[in-house]
SEKOLVO-405764 format. One line per 8 residues: number of its first residue (from 1); their letters; for each residue x, y, z of N, C-alpha, C, O. Coordinates in Angstrom, 1 decimal, padded with zeros to 4 digits. Layout:
// residues N
NUM = A = X Y Z X Y Z X Y Z X Y Z | ... $
//
This chain:
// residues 236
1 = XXXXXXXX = 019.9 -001.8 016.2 019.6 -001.2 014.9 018.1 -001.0 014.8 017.6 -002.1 014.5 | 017.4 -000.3 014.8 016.6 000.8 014.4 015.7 -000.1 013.1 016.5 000.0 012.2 | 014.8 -000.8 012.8 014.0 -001.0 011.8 013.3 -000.2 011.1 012.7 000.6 011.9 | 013.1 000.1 009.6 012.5 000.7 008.9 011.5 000.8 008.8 011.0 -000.2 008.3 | 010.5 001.9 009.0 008.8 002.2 008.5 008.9 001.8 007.2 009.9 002.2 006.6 | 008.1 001.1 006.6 007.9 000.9 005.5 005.7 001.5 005.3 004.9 001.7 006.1 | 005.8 001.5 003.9 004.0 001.9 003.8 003.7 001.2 002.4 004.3 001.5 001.3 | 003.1 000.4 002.5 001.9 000.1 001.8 000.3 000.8 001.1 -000.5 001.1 002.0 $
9 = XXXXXXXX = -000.1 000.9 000.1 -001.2 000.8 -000.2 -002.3 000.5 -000.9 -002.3 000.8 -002.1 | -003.5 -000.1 -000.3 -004.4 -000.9 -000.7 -005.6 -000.5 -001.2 -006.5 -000.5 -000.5 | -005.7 -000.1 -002.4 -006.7 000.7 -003.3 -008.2 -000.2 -003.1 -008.4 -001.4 -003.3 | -008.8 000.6 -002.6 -010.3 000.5 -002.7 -011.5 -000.7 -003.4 -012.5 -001.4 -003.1 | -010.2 -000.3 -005.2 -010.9 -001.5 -005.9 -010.3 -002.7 -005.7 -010.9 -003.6 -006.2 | -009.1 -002.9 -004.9 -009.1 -004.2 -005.1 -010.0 -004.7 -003.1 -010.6 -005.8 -003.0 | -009.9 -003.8 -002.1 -009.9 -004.4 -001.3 -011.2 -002.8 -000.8 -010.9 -001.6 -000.9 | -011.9 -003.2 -000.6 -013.3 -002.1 -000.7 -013.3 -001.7 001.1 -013.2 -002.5 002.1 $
17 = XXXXXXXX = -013.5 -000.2 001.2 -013.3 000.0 002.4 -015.2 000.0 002.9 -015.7 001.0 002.4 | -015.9 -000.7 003.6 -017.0 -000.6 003.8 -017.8 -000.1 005.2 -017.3 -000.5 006.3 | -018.8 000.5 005.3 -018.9 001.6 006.2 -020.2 001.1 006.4 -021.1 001.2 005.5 | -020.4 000.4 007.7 -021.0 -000.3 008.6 -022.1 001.0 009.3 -021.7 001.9 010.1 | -023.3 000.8 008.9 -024.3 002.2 009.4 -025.3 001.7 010.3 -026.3 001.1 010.0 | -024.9 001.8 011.3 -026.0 001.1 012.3 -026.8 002.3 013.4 -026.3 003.2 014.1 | -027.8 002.0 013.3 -029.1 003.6 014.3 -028.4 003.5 015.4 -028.0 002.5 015.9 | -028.4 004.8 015.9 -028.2 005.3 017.0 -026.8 004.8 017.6 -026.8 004.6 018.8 $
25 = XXXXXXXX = -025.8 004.6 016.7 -024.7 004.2 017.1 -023.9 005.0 016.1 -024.3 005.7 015.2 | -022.3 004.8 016.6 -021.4 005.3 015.8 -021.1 004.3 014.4 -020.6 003.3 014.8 | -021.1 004.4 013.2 -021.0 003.7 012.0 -019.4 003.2 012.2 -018.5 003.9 012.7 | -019.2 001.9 011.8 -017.6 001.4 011.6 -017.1 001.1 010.4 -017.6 000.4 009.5 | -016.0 001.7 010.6 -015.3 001.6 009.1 -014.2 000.0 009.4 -013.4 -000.3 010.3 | -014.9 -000.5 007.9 -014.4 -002.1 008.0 -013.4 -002.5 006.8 -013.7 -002.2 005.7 | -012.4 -003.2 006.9 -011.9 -003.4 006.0 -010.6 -004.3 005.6 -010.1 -004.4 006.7 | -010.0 -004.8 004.6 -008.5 -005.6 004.9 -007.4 -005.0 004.2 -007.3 -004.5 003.1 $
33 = XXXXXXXX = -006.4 -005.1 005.5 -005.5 -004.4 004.9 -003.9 -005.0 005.6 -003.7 -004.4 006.7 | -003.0 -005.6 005.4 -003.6 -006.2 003.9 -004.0 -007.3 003.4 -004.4 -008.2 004.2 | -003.9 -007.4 001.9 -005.0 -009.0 001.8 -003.1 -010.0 001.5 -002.0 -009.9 001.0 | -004.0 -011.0 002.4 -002.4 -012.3 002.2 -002.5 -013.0 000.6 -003.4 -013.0 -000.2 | -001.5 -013.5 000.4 -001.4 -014.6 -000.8 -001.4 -013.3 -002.2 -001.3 -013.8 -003.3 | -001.5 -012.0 -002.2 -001.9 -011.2 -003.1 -000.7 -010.1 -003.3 -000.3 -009.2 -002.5 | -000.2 -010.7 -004.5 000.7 -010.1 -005.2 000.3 -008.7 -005.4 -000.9 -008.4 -005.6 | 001.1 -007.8 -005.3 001.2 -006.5 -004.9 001.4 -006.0 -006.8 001.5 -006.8 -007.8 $
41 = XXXXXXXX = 001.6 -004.5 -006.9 002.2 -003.7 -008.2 003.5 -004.0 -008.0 004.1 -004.7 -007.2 | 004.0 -003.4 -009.0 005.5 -003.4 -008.9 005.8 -002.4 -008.3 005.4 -001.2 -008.6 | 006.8 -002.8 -007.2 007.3 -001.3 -006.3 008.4 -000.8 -006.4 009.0 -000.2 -005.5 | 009.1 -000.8 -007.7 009.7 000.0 -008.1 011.2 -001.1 -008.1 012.2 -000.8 -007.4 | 011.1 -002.2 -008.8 011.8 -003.0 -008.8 011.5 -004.8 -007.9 012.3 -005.7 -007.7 | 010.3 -004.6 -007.5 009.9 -006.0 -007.1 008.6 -005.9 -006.6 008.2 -004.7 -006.4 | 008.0 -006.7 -006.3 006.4 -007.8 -006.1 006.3 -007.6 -004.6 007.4 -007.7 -004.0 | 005.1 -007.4 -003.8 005.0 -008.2 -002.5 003.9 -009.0 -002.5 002.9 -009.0 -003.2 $
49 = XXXXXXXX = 004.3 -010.0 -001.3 003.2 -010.4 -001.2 003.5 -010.8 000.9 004.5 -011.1 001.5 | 002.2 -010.4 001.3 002.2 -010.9 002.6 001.6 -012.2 003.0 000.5 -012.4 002.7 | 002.1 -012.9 003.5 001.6 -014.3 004.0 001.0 -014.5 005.1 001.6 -014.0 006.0 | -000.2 -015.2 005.5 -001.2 -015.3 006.1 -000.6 -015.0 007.7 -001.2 -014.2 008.4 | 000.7 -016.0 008.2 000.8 -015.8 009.1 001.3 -014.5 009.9 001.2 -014.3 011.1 | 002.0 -013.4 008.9 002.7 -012.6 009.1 002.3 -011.5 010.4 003.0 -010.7 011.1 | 001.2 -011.7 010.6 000.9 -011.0 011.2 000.2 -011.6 013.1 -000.4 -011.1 014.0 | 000.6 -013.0 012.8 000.2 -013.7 014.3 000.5 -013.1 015.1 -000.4 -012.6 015.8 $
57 = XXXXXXXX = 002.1 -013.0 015.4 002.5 -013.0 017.1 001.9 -011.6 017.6 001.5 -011.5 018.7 | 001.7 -010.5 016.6 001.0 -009.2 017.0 000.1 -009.3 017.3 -000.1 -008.9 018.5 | -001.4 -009.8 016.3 -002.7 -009.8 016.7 -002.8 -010.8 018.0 -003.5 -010.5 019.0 | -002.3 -011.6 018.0 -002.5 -012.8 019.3 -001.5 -012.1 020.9 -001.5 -012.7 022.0 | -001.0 -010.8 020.7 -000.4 -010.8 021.6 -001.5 -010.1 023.0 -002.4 -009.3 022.7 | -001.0 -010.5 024.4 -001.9 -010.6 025.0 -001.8 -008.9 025.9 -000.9 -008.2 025.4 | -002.3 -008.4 026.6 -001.9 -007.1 027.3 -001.4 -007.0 028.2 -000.9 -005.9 028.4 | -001.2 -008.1 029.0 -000.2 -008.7 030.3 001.0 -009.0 029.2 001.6 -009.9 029.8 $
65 = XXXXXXXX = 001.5 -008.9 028.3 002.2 -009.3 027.4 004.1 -008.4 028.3 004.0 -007.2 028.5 | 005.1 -008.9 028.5 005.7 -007.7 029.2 006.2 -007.0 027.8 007.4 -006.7 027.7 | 005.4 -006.8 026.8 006.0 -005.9 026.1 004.8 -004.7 025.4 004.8 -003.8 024.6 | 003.8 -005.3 026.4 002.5 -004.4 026.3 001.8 -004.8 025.2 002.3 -005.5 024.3 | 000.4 -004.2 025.3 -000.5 -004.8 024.3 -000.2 -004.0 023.4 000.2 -002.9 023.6 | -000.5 -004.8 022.1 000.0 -004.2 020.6 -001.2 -003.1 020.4 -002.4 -003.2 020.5 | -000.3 -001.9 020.1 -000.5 -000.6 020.0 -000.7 000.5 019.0 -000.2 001.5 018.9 | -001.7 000.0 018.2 -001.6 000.4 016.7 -003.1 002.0 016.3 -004.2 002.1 016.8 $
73 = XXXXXXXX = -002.6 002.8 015.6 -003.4 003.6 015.3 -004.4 003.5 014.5 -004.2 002.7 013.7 | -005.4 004.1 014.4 -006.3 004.1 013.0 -006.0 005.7 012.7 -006.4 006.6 013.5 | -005.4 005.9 011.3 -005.6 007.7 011.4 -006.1 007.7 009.5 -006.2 006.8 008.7 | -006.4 009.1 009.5 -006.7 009.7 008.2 -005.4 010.1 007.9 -004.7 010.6 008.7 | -004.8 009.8 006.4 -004.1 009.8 006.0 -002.6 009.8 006.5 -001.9 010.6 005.9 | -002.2 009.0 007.6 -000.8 009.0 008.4 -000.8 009.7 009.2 000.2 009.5 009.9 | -001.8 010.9 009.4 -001.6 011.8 010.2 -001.7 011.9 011.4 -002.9 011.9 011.7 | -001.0 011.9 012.7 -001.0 011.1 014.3 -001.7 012.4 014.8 -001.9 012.6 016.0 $
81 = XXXXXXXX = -002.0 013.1 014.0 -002.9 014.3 014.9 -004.5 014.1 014.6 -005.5 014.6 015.2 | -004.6 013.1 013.4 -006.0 013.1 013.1 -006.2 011.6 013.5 -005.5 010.8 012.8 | -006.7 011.2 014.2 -007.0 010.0 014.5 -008.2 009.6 014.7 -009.0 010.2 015.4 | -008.4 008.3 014.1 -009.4 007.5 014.2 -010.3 006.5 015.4 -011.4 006.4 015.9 | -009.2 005.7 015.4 -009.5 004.5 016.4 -007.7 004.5 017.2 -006.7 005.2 017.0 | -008.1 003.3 018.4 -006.8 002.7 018.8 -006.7 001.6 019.3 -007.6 001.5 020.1 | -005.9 000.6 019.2 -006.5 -000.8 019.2 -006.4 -000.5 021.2 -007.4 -000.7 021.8 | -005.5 -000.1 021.7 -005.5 -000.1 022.7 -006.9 000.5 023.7 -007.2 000.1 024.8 $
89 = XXXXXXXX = -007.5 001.3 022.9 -008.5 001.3 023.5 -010.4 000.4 023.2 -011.4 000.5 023.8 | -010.0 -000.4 022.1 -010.8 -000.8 021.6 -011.4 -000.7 020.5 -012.0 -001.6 019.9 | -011.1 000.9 019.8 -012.0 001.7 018.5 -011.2 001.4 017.8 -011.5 002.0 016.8 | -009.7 000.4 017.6 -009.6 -000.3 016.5 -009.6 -001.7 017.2 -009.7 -001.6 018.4 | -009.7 -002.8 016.7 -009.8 -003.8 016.2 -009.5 -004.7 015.1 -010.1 -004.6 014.0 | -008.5 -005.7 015.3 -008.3 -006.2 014.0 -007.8 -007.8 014.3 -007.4 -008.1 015.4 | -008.0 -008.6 013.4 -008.3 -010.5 013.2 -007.6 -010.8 012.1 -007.5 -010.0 011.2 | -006.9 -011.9 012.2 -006.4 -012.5 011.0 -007.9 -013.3 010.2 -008.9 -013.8 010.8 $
97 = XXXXXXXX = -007.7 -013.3 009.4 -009.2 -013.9 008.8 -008.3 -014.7 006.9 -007.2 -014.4 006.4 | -009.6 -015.6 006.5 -008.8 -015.7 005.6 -008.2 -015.5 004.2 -007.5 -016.2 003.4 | -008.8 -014.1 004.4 -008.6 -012.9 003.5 -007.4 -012.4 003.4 -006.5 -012.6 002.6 | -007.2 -011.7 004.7 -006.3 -010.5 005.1 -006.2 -010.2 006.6 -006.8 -010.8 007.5 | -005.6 -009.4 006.6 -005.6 -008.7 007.7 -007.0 -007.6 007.9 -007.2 -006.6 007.2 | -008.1 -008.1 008.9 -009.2 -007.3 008.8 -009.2 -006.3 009.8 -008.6 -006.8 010.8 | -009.6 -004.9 010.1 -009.9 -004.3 010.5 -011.4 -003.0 010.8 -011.9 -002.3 010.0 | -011.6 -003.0 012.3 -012.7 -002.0 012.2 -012.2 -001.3 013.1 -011.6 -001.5 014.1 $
105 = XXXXXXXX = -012.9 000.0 012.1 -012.5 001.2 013.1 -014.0 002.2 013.6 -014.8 002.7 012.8 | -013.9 002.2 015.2 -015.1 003.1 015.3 -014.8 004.3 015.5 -014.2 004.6 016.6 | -015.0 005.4 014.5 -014.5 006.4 014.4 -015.2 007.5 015.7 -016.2 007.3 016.4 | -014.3 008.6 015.8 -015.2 009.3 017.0 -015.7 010.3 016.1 -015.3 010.6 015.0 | -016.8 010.7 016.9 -017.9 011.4 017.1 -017.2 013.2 016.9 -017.7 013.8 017.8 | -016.7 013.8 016.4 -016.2 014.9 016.5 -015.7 015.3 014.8 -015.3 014.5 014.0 | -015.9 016.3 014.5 -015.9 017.0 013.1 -015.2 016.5 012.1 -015.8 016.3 011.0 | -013.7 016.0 012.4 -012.7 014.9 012.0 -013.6 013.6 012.0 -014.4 013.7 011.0 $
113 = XXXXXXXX = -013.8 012.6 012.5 -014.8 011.4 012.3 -016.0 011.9 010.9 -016.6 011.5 009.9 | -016.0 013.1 011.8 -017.8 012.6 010.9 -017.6 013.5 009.6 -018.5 013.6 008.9 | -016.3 014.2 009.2 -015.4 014.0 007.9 -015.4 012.9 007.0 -015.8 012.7 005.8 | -014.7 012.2 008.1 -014.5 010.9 007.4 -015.2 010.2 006.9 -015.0 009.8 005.7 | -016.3 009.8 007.5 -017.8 008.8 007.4 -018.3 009.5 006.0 -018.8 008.9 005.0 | -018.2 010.9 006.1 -019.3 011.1 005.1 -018.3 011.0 003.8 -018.9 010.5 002.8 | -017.1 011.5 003.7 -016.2 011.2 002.8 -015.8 009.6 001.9 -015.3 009.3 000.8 | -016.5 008.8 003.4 -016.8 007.3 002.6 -017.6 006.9 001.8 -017.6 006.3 000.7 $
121 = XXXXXXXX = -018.9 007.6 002.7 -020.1 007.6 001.8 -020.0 008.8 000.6 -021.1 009.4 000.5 | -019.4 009.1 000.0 -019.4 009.9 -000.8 -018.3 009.3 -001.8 -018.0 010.0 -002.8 | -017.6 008.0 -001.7 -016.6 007.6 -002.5 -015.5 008.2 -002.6 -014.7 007.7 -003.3 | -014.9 009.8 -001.8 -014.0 010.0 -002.4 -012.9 009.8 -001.8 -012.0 010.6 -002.2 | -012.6 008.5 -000.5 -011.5 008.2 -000.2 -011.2 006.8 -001.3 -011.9 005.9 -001.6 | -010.0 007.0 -001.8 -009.9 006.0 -002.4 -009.2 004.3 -001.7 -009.4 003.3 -002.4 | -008.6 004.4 -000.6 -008.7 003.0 000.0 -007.9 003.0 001.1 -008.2 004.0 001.8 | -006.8 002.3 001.7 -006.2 002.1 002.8 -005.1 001.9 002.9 -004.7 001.1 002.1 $
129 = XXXXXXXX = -003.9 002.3 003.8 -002.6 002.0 003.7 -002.1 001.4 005.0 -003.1 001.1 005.7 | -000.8 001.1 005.6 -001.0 000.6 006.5 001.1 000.8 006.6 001.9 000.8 005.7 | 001.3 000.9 008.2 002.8 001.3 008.1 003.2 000.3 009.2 002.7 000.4 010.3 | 004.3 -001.0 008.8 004.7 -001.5 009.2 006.5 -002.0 009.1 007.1 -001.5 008.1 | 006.9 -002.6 009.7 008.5 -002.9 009.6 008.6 -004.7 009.7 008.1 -005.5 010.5 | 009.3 -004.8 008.7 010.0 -006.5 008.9 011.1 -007.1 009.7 012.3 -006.8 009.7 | 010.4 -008.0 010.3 011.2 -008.6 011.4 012.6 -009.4 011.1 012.4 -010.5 010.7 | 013.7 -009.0 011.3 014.7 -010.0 010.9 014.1 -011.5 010.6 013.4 -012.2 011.3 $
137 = XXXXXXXX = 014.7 -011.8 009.4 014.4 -013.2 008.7 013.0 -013.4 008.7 012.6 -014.6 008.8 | 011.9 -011.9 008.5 010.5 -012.6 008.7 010.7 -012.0 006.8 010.2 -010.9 006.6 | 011.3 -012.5 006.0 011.4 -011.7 004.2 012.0 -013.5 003.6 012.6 -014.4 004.1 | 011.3 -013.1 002.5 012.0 -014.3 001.9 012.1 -014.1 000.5 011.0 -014.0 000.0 | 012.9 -014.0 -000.2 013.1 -013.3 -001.4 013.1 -014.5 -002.7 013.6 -015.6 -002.5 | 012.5 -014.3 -003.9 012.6 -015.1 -005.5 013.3 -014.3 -006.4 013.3 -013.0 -006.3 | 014.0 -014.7 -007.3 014.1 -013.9 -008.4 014.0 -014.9 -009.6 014.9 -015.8 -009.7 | 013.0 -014.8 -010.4 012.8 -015.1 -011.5 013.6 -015.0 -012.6 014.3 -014.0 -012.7 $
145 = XXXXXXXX = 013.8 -015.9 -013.4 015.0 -015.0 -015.1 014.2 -014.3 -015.0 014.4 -013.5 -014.0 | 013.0 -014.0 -015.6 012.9 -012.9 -016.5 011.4 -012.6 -015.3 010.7 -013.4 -014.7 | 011.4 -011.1 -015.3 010.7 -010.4 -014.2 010.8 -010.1 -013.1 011.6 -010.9 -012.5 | 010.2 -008.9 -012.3 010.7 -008.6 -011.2 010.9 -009.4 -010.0 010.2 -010.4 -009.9 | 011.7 -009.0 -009.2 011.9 -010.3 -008.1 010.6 -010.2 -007.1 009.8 -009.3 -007.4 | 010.3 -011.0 -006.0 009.2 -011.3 -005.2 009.5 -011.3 -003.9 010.5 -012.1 -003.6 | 008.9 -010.5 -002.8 009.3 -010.4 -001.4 008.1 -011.4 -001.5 007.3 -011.5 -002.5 | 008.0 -012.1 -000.3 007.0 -012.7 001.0 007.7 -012.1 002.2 008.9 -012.2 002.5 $
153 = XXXXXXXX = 006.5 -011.2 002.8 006.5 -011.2 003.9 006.1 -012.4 005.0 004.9 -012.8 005.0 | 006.8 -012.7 005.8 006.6 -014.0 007.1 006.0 -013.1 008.2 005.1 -013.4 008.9 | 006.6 -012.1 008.2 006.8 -012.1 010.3 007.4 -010.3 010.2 008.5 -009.9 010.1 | 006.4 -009.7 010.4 006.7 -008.1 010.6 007.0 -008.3 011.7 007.0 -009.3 012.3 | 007.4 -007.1 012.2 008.0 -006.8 013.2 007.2 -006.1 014.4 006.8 -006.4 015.5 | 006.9 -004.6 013.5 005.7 -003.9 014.2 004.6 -003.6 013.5 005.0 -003.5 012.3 | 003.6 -003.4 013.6 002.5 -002.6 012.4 002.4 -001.6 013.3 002.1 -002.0 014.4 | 002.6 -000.2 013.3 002.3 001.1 013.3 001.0 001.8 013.4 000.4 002.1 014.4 $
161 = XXXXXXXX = 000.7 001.9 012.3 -000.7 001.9 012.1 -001.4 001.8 010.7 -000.9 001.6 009.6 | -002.8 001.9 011.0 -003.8 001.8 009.8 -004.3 002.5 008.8 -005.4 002.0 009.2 | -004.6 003.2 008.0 -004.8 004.9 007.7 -005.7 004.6 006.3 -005.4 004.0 005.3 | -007.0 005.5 006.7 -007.7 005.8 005.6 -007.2 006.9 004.5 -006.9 008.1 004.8 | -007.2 006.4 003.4 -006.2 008.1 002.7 -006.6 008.6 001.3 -006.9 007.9 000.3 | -006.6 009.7 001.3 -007.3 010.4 000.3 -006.1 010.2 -001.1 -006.5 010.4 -002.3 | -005.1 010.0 -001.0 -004.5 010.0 -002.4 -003.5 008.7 -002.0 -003.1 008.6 -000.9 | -003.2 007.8 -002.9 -001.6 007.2 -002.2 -000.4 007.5 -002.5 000.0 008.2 -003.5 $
169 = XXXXXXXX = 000.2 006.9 -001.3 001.7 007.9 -001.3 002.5 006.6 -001.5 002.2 005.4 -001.4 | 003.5 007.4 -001.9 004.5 006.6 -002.6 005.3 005.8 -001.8 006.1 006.4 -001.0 | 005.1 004.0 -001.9 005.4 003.0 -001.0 007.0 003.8 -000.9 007.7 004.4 -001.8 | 007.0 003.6 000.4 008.1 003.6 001.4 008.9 002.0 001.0 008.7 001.2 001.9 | 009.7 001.5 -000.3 010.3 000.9 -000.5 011.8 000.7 -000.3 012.4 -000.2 -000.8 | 012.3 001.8 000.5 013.7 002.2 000.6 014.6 000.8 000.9 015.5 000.4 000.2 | 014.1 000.3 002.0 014.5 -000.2 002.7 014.4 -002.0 002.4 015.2 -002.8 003.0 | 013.5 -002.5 001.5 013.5 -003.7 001.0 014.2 -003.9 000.0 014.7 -005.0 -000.1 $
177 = XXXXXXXX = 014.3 -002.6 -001.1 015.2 -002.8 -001.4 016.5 -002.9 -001.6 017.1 -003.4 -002.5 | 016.8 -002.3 -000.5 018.2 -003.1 000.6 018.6 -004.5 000.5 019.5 -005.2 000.0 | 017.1 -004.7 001.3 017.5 -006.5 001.3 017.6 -007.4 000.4 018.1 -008.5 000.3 | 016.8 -006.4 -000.7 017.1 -007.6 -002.1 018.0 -007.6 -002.8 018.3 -008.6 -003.4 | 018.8 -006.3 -002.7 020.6 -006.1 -003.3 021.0 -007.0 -002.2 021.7 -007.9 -002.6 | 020.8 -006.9 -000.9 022.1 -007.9 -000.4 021.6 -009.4 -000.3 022.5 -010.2 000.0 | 020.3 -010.0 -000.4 020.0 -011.3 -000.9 020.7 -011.8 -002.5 021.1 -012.9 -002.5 | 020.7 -010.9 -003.7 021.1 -010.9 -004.8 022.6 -011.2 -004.7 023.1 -012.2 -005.1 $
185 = XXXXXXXX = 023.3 -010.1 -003.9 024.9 -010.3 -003.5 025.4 -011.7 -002.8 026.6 -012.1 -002.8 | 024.4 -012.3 -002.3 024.4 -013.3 -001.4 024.1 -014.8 -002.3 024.5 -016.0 -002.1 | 023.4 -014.5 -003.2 022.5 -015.8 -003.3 022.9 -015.8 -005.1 023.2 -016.9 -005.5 | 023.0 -014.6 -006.1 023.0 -014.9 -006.9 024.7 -014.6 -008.1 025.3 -013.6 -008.0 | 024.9 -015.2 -008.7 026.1 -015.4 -009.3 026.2 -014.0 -010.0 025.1 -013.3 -010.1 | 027.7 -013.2 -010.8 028.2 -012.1 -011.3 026.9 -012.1 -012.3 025.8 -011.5 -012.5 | 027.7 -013.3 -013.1 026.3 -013.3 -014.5 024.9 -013.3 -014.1 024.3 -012.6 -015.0 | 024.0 -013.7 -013.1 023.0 -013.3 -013.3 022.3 -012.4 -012.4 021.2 -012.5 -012.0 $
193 = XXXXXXXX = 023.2 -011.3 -011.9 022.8 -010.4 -011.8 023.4 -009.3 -012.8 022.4 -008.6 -013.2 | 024.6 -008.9 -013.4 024.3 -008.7 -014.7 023.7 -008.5 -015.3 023.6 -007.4 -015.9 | 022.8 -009.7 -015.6 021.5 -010.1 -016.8 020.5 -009.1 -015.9 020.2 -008.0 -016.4 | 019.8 -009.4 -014.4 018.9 -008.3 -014.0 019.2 -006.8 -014.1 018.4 -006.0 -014.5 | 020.6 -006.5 -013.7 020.5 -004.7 -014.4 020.5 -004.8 -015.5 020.5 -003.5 -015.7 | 020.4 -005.5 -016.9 020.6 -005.1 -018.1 019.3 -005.2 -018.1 018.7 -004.1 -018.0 | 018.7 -006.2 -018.1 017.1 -006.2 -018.2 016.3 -005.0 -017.7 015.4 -004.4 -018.3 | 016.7 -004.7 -016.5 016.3 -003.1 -015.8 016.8 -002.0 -016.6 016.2 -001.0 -016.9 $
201 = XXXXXXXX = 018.0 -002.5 -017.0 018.0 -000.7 -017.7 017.2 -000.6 -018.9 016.5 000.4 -019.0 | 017.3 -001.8 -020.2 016.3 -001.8 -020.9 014.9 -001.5 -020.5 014.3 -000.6 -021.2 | 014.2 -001.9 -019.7 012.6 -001.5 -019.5 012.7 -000.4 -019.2 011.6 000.2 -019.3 | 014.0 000.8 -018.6 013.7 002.0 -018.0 013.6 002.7 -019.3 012.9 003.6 -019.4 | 014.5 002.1 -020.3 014.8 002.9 -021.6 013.5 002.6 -022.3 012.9 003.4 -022.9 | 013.2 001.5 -022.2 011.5 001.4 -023.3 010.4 002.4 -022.3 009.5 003.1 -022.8 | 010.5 002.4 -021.4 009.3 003.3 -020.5 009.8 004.4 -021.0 008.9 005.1 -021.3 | 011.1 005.0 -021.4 011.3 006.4 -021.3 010.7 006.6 -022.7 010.5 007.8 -022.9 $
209 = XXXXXXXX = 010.4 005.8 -023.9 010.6 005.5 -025.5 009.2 005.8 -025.7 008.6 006.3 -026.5 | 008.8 005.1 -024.5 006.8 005.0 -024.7 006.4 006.3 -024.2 005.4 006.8 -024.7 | 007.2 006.9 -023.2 006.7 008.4 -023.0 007.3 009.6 -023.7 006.9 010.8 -023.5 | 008.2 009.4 -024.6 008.4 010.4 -025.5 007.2 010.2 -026.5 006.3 011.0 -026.8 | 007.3 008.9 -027.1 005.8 008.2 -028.2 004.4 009.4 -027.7 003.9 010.4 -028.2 | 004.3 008.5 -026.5 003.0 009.3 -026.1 003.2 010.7 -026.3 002.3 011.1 -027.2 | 004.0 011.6 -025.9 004.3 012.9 -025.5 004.1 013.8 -027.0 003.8 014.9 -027.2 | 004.3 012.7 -027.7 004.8 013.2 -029.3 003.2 012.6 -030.0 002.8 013.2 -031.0 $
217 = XXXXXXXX = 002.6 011.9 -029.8 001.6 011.6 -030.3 000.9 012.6 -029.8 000.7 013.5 -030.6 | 000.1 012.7 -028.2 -000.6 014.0 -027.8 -000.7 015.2 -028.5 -001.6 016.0 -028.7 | 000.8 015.3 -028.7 001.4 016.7 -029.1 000.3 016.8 -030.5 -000.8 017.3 -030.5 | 001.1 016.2 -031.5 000.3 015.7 -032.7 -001.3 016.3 -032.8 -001.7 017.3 -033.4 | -001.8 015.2 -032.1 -003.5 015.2 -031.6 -003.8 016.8 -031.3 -004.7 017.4 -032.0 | -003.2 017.3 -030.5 -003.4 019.0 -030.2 -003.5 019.8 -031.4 -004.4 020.5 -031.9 | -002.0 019.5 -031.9 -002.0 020.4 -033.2 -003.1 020.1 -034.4 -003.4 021.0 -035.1 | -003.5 019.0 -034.7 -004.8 018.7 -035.5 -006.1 019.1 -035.2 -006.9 019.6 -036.0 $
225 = XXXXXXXX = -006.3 019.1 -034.1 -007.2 019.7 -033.2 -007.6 021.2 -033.2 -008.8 021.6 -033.4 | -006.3 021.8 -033.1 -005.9 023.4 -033.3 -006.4 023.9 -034.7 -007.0 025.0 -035.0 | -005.7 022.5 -035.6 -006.0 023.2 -037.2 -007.4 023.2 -037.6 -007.9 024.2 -038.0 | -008.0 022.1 -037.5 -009.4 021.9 -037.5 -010.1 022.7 -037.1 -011.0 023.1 -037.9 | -009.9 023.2 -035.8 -010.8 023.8 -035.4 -010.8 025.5 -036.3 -011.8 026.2 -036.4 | -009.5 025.8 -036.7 -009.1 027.0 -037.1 -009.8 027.2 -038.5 -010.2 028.3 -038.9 | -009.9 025.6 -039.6 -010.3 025.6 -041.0 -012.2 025.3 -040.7 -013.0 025.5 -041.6 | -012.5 024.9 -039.4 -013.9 024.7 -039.4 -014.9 026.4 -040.1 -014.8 027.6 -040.2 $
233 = XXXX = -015.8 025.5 -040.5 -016.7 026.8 -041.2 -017.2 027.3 -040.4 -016.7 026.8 -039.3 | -018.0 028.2 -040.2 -018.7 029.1 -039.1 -019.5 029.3 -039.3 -019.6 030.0 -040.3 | -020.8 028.8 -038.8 -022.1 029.3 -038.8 -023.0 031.0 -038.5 -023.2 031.2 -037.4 | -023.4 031.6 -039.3 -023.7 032.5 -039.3 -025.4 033.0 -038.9 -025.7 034.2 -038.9 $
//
């Protein structure tokens, strides 16, 4: 069975992508992705968080390895036609540290690269994502009474690649939360799972309550706006 791409993304402010400028050399793009122990947004019904080791048996694996040296991309925004680095050749690089997962990438030298460089120095990439799959039993799931439930990642399976990206795309969640309906089926009783869809459908209905509010306040604001400006006097 076939494991799922999953994607992550690691915004800038919390985890800063930093661009290493050194003379007469190619500049490297440095950065973590992702950071361990660090509770994630809500992804649309639960928390992540990756744990320090999750990512060992890959970074430590060796190139005589008979399953080959770990093979990971560096691209601009997911895209395997725009590429950055490759660990297999060296222009990526990446360390467990005790942050995160760190990475440098030496970008090449050709129109695409030196896009990118200057697009860093100009701020307007906003941060880093990264596409990976979880290893059977490398997940370990919480559910709280009240708030969303909590993955820990242990033990991915593969990381894919690394990707600098101009907008973020919408976590590839499909598939975790799979496992947390069948951890829930497994682990938690009729009643309190119950209590979590009622709780879920309530916040979908207060989110939908706060965007009619908003929708209906703006509105408001426009039309005062409108009048005002229509009864304002006119200078002559």
């Amino acid at each position: 069975m076939a494991l799922e791409i999953e994607r992550r993304y690691v915004a800038a402010a919390v985890e800063p992508i930093e661009l290493e400028e050194r003379s007469a050399a190619q500049p490297i793009i440095k950065g973590i992705s992702p950071p361990f122990n660090s509770m994630s947004v809500d992804l649309g019904g639960f928390r992540e968080v990756f744990a320090p080791e999750a990512f060992d048996h890959l970074i430590g694996r060796h190139r005589n390895d008979p399953r080959g040296g770990l093979d990971v991309l560096a691209l601009f925004n997911h895209d395997e036609n725009q590429v950055l680095g490759r660990s297999t050749s060296g222009t990526l690089e990446m360390n467990r540290t005790d942050k995160g997962l760190a990475y440098a990438i030496t970008p090449p030298d050709t129109q695409m690269g030196r896009d990118v460089v200057t697009l860093l120095r100009r701020s307007d990439l906003t941060g880093a994502s990264f596409a990976f799959s979880v290893a059977p039993g490398g997940e370990r799931w919480d559910q709280p009474a009240d708030g969303p439930a909590t993955r820990t990642v242990t033990k991915v399976d593969n990381l894919y690649d690394i990707s600098v990206v101009s907008r973020p795309a919408y976590p590839s969640s499909t598939a975790a939360l799979r496992s947390l309906e069948a951890w829930r089926a497994e682990h938690l009783t009729d009643a309190e799972q119950k209590h979590i869809a009622e709780r879920a459908a309530d916040e979908e209905a207060d989110k939908r309550r706060r965007s009619w509010s908003y929708a209906l306040t703006a509105a408001g604001a426009r039309l005062l706006a409108a009048r005002l400006k229509a009864n304002a006097p006119r200078i002559k």
